[in-house]
MARDOMI-962718 format. One record per residue (C-alpha): x, z, y; residue number from 1. Coordinates in nm, 4 decimals, decimal comma. Layout:
N
pt X X Z Z Y Y num NUM
...
//
This chain:
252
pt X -1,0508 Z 2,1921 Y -0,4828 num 1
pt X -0,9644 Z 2,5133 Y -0,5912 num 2
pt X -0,9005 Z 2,8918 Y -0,4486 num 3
pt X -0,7682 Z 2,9135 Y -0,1093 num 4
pt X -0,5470 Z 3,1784 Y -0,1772 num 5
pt X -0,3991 Z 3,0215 Y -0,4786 num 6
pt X -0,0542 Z 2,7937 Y -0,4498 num 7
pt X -0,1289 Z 2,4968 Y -0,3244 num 8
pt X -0,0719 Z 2,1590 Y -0,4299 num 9
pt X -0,0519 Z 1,8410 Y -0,2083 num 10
pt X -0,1553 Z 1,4815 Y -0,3762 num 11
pt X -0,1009 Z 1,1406 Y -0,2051 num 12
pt X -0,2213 Z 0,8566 Y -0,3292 num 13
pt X -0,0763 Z 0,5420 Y -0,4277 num 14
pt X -0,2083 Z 0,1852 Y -0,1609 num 15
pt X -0,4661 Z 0,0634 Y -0,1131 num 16
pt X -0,6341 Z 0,3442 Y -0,3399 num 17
pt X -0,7080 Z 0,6632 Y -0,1662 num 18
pt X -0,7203 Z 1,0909 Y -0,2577 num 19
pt X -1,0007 Z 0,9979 Y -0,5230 num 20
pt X -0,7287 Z 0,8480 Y -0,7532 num 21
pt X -0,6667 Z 1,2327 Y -0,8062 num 22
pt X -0,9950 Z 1,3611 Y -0,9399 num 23
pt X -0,8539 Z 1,3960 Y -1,3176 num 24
pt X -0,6025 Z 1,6553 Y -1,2059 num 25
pt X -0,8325 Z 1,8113 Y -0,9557 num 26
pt X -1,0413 Z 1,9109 Y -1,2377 num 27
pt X -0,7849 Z 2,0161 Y -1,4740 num 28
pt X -0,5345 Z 2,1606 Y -1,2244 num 29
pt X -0,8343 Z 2,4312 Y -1,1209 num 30
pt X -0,6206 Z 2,7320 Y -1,0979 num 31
pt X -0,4290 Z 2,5722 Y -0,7712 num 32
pt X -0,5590 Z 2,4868 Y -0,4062 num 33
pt X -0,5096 Z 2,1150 Y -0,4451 num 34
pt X -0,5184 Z 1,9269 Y -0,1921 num 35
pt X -0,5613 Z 1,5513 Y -0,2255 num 36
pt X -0,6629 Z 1,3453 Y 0,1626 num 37
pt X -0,7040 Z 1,0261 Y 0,1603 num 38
pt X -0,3894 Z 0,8705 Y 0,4121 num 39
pt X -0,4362 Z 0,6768 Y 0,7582 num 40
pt X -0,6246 Z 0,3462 Y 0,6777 num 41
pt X -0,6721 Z 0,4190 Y 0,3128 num 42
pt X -1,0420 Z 0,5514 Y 0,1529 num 43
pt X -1,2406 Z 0,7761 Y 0,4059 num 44
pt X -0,9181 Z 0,7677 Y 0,6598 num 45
pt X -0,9783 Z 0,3640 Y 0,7263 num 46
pt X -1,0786 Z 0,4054 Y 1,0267 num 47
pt X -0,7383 Z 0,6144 Y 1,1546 num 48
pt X -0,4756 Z 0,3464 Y 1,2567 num 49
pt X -0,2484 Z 0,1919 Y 1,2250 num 50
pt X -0,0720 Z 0,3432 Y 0,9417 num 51
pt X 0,2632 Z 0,5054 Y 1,1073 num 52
pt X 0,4746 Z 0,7306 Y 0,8662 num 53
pt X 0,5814 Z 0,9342 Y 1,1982 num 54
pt X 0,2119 Z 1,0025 Y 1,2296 num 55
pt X 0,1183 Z 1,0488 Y 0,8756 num 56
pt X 0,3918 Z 1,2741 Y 0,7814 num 57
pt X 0,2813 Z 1,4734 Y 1,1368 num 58
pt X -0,1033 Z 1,5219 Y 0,9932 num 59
pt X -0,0121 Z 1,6156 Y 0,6327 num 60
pt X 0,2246 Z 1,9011 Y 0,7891 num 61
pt X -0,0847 Z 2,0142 Y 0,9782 num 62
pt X -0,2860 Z 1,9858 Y 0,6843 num 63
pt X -0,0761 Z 2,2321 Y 0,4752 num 64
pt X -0,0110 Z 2,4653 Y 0,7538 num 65
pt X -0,3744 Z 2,4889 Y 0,8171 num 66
pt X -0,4886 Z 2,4721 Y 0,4598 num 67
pt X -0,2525 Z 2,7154 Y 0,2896 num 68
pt X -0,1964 Z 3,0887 Y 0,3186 num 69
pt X 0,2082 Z 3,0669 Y 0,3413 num 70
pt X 0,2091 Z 2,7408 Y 0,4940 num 71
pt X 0,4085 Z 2,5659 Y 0,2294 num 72
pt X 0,2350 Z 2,3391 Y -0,0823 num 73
pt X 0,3646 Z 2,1679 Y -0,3875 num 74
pt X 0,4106 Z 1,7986 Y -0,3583 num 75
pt X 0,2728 Z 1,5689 Y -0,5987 num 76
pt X 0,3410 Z 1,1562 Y -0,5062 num 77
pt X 0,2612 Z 0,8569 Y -0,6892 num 78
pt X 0,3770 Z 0,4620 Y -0,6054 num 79
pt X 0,3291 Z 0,4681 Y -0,1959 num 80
pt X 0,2751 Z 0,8671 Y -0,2414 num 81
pt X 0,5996 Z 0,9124 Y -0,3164 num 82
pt X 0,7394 Z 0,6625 Y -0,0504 num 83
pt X 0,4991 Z 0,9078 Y 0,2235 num 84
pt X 0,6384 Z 1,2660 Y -0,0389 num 85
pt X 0,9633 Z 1,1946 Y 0,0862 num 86
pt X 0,9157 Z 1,1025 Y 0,4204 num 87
pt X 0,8080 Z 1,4924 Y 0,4262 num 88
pt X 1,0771 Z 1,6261 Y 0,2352 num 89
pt X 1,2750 Z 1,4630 Y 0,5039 num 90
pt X 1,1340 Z 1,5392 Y 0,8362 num 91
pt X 0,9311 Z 1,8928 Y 0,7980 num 92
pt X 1,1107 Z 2,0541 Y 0,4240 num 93
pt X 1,0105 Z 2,3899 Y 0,5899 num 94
pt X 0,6627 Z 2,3072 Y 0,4498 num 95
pt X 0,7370 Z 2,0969 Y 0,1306 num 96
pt X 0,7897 Z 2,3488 Y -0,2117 num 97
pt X 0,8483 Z 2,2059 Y -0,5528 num 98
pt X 0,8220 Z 1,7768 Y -0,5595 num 99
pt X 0,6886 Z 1,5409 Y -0,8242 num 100
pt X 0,7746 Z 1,1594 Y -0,7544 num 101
pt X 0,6383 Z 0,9148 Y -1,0070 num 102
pt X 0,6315 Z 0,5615 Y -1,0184 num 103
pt X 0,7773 Z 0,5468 Y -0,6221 num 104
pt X 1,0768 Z 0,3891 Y -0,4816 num 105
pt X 1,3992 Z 0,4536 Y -0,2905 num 106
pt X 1,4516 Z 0,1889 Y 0,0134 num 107
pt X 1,4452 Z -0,1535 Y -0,0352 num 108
pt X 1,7288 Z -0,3849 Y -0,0374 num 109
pt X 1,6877 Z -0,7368 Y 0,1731 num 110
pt X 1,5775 Z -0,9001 Y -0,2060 num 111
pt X 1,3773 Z -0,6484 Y -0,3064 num 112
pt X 1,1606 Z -0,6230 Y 0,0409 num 113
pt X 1,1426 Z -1,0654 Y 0,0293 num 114
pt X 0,9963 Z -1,0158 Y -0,3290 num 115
pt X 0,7179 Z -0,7116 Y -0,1956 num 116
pt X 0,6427 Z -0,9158 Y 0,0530 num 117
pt X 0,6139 Z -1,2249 Y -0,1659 num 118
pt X 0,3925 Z -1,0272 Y -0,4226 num 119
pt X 0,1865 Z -0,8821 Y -0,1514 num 120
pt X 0,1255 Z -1,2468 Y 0,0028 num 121
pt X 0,0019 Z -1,3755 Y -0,3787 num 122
pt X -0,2161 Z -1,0578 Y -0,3929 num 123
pt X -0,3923 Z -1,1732 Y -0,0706 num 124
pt X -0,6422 Z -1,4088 Y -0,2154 num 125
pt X -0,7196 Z -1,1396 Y -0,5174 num 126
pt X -0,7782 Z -0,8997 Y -0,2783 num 127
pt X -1,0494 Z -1,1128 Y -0,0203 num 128
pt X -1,1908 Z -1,3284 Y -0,2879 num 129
pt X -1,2644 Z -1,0969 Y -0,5870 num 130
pt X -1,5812 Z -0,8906 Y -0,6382 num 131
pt X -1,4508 Z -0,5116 Y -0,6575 num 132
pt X -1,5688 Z -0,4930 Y -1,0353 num 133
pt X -1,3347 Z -0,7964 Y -1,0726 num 134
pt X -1,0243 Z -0,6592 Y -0,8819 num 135
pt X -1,0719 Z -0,3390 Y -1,0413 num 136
pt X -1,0892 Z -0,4931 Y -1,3897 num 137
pt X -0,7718 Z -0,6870 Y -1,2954 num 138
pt X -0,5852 Z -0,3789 Y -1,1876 num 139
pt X -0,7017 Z -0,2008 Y -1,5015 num 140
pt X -0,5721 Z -0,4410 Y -1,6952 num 141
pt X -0,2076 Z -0,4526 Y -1,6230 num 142
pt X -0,1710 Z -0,0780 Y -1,5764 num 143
pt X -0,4164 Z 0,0517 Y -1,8476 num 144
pt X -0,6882 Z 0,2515 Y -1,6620 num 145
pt X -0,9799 Z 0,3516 Y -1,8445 num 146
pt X -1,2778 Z 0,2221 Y -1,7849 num 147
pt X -1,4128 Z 0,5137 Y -1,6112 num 148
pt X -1,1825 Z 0,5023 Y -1,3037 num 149
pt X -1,2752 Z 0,0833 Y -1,2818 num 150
pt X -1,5559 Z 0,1179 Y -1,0146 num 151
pt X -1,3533 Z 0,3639 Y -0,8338 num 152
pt X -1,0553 Z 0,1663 Y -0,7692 num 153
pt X -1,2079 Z -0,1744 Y -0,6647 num 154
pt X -1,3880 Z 0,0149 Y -0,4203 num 155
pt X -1,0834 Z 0,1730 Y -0,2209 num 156
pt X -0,8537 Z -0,1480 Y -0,2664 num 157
pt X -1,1556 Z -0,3450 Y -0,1222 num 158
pt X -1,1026 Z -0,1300 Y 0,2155 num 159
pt X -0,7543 Z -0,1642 Y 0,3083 num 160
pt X -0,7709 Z -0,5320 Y 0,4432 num 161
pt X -0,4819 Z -0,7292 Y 0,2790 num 162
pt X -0,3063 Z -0,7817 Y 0,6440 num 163
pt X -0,3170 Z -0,4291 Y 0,6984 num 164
pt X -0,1505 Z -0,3764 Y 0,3278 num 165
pt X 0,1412 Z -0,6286 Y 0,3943 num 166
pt X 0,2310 Z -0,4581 Y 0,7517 num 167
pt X 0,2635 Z -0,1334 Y 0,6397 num 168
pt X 0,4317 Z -0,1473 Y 0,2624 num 169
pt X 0,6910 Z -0,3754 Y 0,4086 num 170
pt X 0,7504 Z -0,1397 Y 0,7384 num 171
pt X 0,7757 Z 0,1587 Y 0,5080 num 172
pt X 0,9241 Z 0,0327 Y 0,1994 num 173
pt X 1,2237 Z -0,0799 Y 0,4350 num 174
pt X 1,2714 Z 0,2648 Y 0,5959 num 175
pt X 1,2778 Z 0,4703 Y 0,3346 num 176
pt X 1,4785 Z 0,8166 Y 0,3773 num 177
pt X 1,5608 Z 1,0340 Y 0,0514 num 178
pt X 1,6725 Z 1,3430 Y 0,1240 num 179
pt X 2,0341 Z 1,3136 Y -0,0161 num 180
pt X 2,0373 Z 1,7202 Y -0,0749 num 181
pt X 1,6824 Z 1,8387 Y -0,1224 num 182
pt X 1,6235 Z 2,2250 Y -0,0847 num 183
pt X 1,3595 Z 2,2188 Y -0,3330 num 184
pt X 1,3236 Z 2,1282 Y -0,6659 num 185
pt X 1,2423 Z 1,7340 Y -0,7177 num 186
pt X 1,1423 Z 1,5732 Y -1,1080 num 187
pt X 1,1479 Z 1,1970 Y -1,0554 num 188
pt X 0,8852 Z 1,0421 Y -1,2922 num 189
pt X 0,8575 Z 0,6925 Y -1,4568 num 190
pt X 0,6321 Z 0,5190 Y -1,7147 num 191
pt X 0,7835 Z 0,3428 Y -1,9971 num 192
pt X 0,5821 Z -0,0048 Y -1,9127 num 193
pt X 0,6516 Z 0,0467 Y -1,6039 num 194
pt X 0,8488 Z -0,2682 Y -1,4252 num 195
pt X 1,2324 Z -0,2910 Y -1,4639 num 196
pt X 1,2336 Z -0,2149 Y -1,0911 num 197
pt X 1,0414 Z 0,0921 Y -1,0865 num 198
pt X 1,2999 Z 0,2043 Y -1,3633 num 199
pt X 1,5703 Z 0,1423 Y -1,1696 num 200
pt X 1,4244 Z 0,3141 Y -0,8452 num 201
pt X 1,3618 Z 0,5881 Y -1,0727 num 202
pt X 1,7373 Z 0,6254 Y -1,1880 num 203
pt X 1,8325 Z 0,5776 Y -0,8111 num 204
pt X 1,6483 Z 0,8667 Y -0,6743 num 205
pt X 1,7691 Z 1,1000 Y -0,9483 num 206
pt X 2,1209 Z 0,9764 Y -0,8773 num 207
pt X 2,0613 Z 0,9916 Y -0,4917 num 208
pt X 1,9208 Z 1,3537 Y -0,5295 num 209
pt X 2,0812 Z 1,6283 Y -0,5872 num 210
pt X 1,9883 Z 1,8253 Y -0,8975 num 211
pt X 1,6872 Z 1,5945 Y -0,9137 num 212
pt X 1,5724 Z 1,5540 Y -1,2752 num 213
pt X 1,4183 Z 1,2346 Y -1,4589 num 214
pt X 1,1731 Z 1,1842 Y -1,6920 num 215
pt X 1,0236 Z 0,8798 Y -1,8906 num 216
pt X 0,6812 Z 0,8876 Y -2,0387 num 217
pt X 0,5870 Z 0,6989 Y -2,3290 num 218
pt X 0,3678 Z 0,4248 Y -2,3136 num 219
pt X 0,2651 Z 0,5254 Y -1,9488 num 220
pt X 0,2208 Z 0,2377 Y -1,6703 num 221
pt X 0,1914 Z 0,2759 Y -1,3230 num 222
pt X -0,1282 Z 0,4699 Y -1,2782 num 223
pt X -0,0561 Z 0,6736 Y -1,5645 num 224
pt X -0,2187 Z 1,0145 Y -1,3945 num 225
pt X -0,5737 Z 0,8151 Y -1,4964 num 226
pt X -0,4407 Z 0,6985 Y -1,8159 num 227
pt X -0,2464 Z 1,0472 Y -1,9601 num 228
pt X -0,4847 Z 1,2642 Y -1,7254 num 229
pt X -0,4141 Z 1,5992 Y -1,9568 num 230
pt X 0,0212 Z 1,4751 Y -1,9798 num 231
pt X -0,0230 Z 1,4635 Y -1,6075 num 232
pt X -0,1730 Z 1,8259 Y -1,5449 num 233
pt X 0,0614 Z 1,9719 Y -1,7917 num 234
pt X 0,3816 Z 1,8027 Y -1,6245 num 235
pt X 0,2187 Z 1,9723 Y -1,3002 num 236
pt X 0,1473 Z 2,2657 Y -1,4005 num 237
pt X 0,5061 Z 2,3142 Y -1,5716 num 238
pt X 0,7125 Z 2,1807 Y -1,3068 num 239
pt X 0,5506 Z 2,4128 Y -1,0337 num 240
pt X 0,5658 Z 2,7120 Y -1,2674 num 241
pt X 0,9493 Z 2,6268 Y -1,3485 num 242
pt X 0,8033 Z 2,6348 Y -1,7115 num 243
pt X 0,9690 Z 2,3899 Y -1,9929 num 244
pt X 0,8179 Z 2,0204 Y -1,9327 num 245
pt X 0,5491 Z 1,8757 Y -2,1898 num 246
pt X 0,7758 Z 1,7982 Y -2,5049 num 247
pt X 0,6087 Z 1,4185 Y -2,4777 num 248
pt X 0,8316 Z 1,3257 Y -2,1650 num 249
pt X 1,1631 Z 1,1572 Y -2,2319 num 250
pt X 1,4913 Z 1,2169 Y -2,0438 num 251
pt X 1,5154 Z 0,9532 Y -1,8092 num 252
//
């Protein structure tokens, strides 16, 4: 969406939901090239696997050389996004310009990666047995989308088969690599009911980073680009415009 010759801005999508999760900020973030694909084995890209970070960080650098006048876009990732956001911050930072992380994660301790895998194996069931009105319902529920983003996300977590979801959060969430010294300019995002994990990642990777900056957001959850759709495009906007963040975000 968006001019071609305008800066461009690179989405990725939290799993099993795909690029459509980003439609709010498409529409509000008009002004930039934004570019939002849907990643192996998620949404339209099912059908390109398996899921490989080597691979995926390989096509999203072709993506933004091909898609982009300067060969170079922002970074915006969310949950899994984030995981794949610095995966390319790591391997090609030639092509990577100013980085939004929310709701993501630095690698996984031998706990922490027993209790994904645990929640991942209870999620099983949810995910082959419920209707994808129900599962979306469910997910709406405990991270406060609206209602009009439901149908949307029981459809996309309906294609990623659960087996396929457990191989590849556990693989990546284990291999994690954050830059340590980042060329560009990162702002590590959390909600405020978010977990006490994803708090704690949050403070890690702003700790791990250098001149990384953190910021809490009031009453946000997990998926809180759907639920704060206009705080989203405004922290956006700001960030890649090295303007003064919204004054609603909290230092983290």
């Amino acid at each position: 969406a968006g001019p071609m010759d305008a800066p461009a801005i690179l989405f990725l999508h939290a799993s099993p939901l795909s690029g459509r999760m980003w439609l709010p900020q498409l529409e509000r973030l008009c002004a930039f090239h934004c570019l939002a694909p849907d990643l192996p084995e998620h949404g339209q890209s099912a059908h390109i696997g398996p899921f490989r970070m080597e691979d995926a960080v390989s096509r999203l650098a072709d993506l933004i050389r091909r898609a982009t006048p300067d060969g170079t876009a922002h970074v915006v990732g969310l949950s899994f996004g984030g995981v794949v956001a610095q995966a390319l911050m790591a391997q090609v930072p030639e092509v990577v310009g100013h980085v939004i992380l929310s709701g993501t994660s630095a690698r996984l301790g031998s706990c922490l990666l027993a209790a994904l895998r645990l929640q991942v194996a209870l999620s099983r069931p949810l995910l082959t047995w419920l209707r994808p009105d129900q599962l979306s319902a469910l997910t709406a529920m405990q991270m406060g989308v609206p209602k009009a983003y439901r149908a949307l996300l029981g459809e996309d977590m309906q294609r990623v088969p659960p087996e396929a979801l457990t191989r590849f959060l556990t693989a990546t969430y284990a291999g994690i690599v954050t830059p340590p010294d980042p060329h560009t300019p990162v702002l590590v995002a959390v909600g405020s009911k978010e977990t006490p994990v994803a708090k704690a990642m949050a403070r890690r990777l702003c700790q791990t980073m250098a001149g990384a900056r953190g910021a809490m957001v009031p009453g946000a959850g997990h998926l809180w680009n759907l639920q704060f759709p206009d705080l989203f495009a405004d922290m956006v906007r700001a960030w890649i415009t090295d303007q003064p963040l919204p004054r609603q975000l909290l230092p983290l």
